[in-house]
N, C-alpha and C positions, 0 to 999 in steps of 0.2 A: 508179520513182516512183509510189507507189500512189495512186490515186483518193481522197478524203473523200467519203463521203455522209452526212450529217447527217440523224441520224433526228426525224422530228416525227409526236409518238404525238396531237397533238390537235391542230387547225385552231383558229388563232388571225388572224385577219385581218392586225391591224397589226404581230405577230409577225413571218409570215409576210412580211410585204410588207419590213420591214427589213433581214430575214436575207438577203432575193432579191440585193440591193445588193454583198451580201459575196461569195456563194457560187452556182455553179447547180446541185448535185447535193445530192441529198434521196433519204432511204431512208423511206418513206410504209408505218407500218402501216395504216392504215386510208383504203384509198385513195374509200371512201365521202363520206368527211366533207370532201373536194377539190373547185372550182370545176376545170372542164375546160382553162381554161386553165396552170394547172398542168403538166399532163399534156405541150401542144403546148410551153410555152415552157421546160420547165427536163429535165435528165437526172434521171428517177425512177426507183426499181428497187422495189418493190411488196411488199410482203410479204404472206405467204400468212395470217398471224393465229394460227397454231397455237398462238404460245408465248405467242397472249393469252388465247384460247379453248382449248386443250386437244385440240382437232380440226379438222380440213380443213375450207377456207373457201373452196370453190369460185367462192363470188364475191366475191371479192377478184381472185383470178386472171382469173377473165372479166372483169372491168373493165379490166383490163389488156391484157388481148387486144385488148378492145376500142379501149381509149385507144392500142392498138398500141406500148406501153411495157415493158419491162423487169418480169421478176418472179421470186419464185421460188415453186418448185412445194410444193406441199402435203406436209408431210412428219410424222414419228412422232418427239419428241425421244428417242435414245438407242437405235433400234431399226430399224436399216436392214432391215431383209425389209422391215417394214411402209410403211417409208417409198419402197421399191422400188414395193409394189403400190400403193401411194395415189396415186404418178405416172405408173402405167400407167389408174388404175384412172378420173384425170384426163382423159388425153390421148383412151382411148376416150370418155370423154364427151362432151367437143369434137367430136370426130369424129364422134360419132352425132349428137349435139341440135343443133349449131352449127358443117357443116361448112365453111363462108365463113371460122369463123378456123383452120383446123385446121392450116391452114399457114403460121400465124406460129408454131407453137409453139417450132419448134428453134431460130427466130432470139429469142426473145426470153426463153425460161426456164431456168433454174437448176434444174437438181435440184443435191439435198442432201445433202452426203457428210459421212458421221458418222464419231465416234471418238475413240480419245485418245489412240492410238500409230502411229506411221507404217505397222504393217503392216494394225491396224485402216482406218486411211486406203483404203489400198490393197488393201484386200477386198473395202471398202464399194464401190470405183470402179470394181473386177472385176464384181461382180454386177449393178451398173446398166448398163455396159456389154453386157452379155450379153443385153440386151433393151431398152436405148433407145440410139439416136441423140441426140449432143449435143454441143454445145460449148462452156455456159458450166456450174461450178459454183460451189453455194455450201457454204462449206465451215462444219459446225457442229458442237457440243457439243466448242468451244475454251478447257475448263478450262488445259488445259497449255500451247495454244499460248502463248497470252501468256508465258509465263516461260523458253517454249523457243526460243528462236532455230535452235537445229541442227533442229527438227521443222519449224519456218516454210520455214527454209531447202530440206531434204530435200523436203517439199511443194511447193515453188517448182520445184527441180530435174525433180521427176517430173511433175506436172500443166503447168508453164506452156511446159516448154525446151523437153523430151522429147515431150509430150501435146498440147503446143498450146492448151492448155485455158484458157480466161477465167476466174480464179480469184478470187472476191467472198469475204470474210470475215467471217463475221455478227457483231455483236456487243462486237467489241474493235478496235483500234489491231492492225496486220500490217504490217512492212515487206514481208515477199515474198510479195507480192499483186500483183494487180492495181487493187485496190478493197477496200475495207473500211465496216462502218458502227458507229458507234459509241454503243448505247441509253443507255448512259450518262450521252452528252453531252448525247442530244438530254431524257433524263428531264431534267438539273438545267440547261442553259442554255436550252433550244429552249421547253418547256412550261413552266420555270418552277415547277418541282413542291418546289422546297426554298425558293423567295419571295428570288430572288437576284436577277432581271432578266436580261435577255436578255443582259448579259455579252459584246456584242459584239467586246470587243478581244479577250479570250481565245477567243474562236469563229475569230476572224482567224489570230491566234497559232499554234492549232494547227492548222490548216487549211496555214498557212503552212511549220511546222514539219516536215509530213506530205507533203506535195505536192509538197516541194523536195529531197527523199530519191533519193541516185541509184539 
């Protein structure tokens, strides 16, 4: 039964305040533009900003550290090395400038396992393994999962059964997940970006659809 986290790419007050009613999990690109209440009262999981900006946004991540919430780590679309060292290259940062949070990091971040075939999967999750400690990932550049059930599935099998691993889905609908978040939704109901309204029964709907999945 996987999680929903409804993405909200921009801080609308009475939005916001509506949506709280239905749902408490939000996937927050820009955890800047958020009253701190946010943070203590609902399940947030943080985005790092990469796939808004182009590059690591270290502070996105320390607010979250901060806020002591959920996030994931700064990563390279399409390019595990790089995305290896940007969450090494993180974690010593913390460590050296800020080391009060240095020890939330493995409870509360995601690194970012790339690919688009089950062996890329598991190359990407060999070579992070080989130099960080962890136990949630987020799983991206999911062209095919969506259409794959047997690759969802096989990922399911080897990260969650086998591995034990908190497995988040960035970007689409996953039944064998743990969590998923969906930009989509949150671009044409949440922000409003196609001038449709907030569409609350169908925000329910599929909330409802997803969450009731054995």
């Amino acid at each position: 039964m996987p999680r929903v986290y409804l993405v909200v790419d921009h801080y609308s007050s009475p939005h916001f305040i509506t949506l709280t009613k239905i749902h408490n999990r939000f996937f927050i690109t820009n955890p800047l533009l958020f009253p701190d209440y946010v943070f203590q009262k609902f399940d947030v999981i943080v985005d790092n900003g990469t796939y808004v900006h182009g590059r690591p946004r270290y502070s996105y991540c320390i607010r979250a550290l901060r806020m002591n919430v959920k996030f994931i780590l700064s990563d390279y679309i399409a390019d595990p090395q790089m995305t290896l060292n940007e969450h090494i290259k993180f974690i010593e940062f913390v460590e050296s400038n800020i080391p009060t949070l240095a020890r939330r990091i493995r409870r509360l971040a995601f690194v970012v396992l790339q690919g688009e075939t089950y062996d890329e999967y598991m190359q990407s999750l060999d070579m992070l393994r080989e130099h960080l400690v962890f136990d949630k990932i987020a799983i991206g550049g999911l062209r095919r999962i969506k259409r794959s059930l047997a690759l969802q599935l096989a990922l399911q099998l080897a990260l969650q059964l086998r591995k034990k691993y908190y497995v988040h889905v960035l970007g689409t609908q996953c039944k064998y997940a743990h969590s998923f978040d969906t930009s989509w939704w949150g671009y044409r109901f949440l922000d409003q970006k196609h001038g449709k309204g907030n569409a609350i029964e169908r925000i329910k709907a599929f909330i409802r659809k997803w969450e009731s999945l054995p």
